[in-house]
VEXBA-701221 format. One line per 8 residues: number of its first residue (from 0); their letters; for each residue x, y, z of N, C-alpha, C. Coordinates in steps of 0.02 Angstrom, whole numbers, plus 50000, padded with zeros to 5 digits. Example, Ala and Ser with C-alpha at 12.3 -4.5 7.8 and 13.67 -1.06 7.14 Angstrom:
2
0) as) 50660,49716,50390,50615,49775,50390,50660,49835,50390 ~ 50642,49888,50354,50684,49947,50357,50645,50002,50394
//
This chain:
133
0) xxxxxxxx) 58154,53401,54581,58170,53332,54565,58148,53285,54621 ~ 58140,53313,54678,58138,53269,54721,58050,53246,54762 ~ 58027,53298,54717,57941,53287,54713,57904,53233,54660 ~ 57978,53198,54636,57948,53146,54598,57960,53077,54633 ~ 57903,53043,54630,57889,52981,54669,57951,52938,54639 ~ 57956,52926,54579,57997,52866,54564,58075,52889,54565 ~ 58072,52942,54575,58174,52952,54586,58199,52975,54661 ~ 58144,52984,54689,58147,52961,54769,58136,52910,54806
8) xxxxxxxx) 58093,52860,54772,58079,52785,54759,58166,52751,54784 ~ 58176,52787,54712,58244,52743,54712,58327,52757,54734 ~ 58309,52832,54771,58382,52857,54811,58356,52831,54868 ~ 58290,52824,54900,58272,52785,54960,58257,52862,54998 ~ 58229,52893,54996,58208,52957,55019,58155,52986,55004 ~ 58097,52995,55062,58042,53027,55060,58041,53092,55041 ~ 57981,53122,54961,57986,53185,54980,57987,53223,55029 ~ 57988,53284,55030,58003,53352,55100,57908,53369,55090
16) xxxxxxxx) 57889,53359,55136,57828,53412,55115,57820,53468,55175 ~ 57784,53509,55165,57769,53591,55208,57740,53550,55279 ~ 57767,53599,55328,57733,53563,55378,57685,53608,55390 ~ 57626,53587,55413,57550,53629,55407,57570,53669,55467 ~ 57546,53739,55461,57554,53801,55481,57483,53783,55548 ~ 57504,53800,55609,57434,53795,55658,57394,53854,55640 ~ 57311,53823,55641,57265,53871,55633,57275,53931,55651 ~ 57247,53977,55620,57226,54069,55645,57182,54075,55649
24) xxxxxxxx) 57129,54070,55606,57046,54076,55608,57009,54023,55647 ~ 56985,54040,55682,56957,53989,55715,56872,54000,55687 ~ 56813,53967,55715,56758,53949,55701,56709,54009,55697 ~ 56721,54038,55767,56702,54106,55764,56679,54160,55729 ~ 56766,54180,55710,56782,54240,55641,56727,54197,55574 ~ 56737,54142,55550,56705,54120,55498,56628,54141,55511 ~ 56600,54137,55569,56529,54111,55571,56510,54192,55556 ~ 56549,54236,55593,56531,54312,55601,56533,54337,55489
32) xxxxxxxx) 56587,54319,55462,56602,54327,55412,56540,54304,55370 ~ 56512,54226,55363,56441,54208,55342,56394,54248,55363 ~ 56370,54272,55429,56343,54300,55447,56335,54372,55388 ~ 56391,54436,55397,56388,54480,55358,56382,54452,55267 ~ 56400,54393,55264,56404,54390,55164,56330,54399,55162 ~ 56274,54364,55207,56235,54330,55221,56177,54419,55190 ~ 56217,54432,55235,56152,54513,55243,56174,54525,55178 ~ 56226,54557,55163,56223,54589,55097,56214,54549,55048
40) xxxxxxxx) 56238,54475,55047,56168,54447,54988,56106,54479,54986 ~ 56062,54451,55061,56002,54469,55054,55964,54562,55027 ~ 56016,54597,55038,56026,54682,55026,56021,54683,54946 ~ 56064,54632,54932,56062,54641,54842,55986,54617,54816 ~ 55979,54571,54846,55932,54526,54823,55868,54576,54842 ~ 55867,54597,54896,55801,54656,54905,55807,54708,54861 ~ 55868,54724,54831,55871,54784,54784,55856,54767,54720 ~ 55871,54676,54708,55853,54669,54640,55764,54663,54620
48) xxxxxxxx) 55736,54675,54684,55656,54681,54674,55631,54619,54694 ~ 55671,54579,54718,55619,54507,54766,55607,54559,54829 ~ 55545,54513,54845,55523,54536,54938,55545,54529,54988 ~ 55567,54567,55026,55605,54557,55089,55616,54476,55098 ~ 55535,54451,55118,55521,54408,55150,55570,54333,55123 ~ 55597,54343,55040,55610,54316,55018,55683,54295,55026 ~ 55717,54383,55021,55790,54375,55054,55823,54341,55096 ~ 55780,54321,55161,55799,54298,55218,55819,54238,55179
56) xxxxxxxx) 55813,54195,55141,55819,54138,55098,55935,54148,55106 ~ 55949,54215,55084,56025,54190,55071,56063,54209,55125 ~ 56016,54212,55200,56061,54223,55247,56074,54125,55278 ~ 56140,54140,55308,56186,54064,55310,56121,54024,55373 ~ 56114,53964,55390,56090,53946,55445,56142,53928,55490 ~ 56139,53904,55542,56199,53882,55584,56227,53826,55579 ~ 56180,53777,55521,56212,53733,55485,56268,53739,55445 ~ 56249,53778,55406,56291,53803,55320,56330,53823,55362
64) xxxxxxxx) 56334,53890,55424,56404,53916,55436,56444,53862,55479 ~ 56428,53820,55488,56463,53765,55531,56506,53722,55469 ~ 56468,53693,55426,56505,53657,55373,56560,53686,55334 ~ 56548,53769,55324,56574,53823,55297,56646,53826,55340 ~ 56648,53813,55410,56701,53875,55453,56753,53831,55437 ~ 56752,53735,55423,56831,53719,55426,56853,53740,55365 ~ 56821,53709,55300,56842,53749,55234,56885,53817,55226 ~ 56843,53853,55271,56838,53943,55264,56896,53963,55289
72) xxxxxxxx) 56907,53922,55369,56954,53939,55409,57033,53926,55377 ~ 57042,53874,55354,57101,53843,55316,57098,53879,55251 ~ 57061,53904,55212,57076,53944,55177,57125,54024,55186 ~ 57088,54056,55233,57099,54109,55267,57176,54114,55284 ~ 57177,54043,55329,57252,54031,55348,57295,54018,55291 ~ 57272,54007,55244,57332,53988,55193,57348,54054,55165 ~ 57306,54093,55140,57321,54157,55117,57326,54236,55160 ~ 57305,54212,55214,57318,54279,55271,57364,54262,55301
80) xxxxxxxx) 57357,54192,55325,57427,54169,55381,57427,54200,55460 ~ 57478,54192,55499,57470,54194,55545,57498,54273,55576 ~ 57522,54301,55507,57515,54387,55522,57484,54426,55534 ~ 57392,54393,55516,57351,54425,55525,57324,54415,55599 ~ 57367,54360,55641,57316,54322,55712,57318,54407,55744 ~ 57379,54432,55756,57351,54501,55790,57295,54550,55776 ~ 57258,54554,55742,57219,54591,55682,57153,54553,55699 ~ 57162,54475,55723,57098,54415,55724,57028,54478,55769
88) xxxxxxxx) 57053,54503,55816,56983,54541,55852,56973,54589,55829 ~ 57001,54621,55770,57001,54695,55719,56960,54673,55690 ~ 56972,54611,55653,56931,54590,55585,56862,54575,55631 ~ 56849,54533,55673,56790,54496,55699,56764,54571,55716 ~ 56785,54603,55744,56731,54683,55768,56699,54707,55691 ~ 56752,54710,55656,56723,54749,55577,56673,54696,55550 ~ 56679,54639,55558,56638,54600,55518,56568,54575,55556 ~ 56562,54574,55612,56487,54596,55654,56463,54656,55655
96) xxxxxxxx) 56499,54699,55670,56462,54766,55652,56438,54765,55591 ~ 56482,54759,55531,56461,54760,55460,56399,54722,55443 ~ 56383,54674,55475,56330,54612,55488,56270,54645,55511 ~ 56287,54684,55606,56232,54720,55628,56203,54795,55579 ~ 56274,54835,55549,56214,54883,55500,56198,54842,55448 ~ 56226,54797,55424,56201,54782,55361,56117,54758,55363 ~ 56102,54727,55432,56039,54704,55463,55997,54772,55462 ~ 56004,54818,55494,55961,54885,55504,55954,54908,55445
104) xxxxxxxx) 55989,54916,55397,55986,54930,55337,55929,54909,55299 ~ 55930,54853,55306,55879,54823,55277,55802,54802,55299 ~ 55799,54820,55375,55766,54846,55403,55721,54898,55380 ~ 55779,54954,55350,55741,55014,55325,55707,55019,55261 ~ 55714,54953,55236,55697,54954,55153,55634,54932,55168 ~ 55616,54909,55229,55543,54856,55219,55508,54911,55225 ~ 55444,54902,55169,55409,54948,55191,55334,54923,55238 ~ 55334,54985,55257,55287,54995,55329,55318,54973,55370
112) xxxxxxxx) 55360,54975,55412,55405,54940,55455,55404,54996,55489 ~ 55401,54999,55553,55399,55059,55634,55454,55033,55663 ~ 55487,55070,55681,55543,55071,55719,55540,55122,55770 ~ 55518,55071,55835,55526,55127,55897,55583,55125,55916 ~ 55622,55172,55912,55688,55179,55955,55691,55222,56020 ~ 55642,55250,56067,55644,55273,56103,55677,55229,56164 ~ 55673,55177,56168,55711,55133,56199,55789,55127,56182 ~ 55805,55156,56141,55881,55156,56114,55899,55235,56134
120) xxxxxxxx) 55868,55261,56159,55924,55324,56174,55911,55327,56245 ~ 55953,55353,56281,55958,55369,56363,55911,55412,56367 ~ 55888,55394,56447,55830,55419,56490,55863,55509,56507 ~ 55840,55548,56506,55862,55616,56510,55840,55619,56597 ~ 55868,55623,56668,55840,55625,56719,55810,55689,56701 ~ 55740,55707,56754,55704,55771,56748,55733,55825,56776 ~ 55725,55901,56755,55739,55943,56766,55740,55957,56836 ~ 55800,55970,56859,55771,55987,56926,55714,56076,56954
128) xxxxx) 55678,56065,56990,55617,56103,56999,55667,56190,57027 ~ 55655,56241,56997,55669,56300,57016,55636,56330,57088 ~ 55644,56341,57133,55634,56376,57188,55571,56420,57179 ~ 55526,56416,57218,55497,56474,57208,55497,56511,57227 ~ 55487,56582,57194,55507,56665,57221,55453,56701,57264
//
């Protein structure tokens, strides 16, 4: 009853409204989150038979995820809330990683694509030399 303008009008009393809950998500978590939607768009979209080259089209720019993070963020907070703030560097690790394979992944679909990884695994020091007899 008291969410109606004209019978609070006239007892002389402002509705009650929610007092806004302080942010949880900050800019960050959002941008990392665009980031991963970003790849696996482009994953679908390479699977639906466009060209790689083409995919790159539905990953976010740093525009879109900028315009995206207040929307995103206030969303997040309304339905996760501030139960999840402990969890905030759980989620941001899962959702860059998920971002970085989702990137290699698709990596692997291009074809003719070389991937030297010898630079990605550790240097083995050399054997040390046996004595001679």
């Amino acid at each position: 009853m008291l969410d109606d303008p004209d019978l609070s009008a006239k007892l002389g009393i402002a509705p009650q409204r929610e007092a806004s809950a302080p942010a949880v998500f900050d800019a960050s978590i959002c941008g990392v989150l665009y980031d991963a939607i970003g790849r696996v768009l482009a994953l679908v979209v390479i699977r639906s038979g466009f060209p790689p080259d083409q995919a790159g089209a539905m990953l976010f720019t740093a525009d879109e995820k900028a315009a995206l993070a207040g929307p995103t963020g206030k969303v997040l907070d309304k339905y996760l809330g501030s139960s999840t703030l402990k969890y905030q560097d759980e989620i941001a690790l899962c959702l860059a990683l998920g971002s970085v394979l989702t990137g290699k992944l698709g990596q692997l679909k291009k074809p003719g694509t070389v991937i030297d990884a010898a630079d990605r695994f550790p240097q083995q020091p050399p054997a040390p030399e046996s004595p001679a007899s």
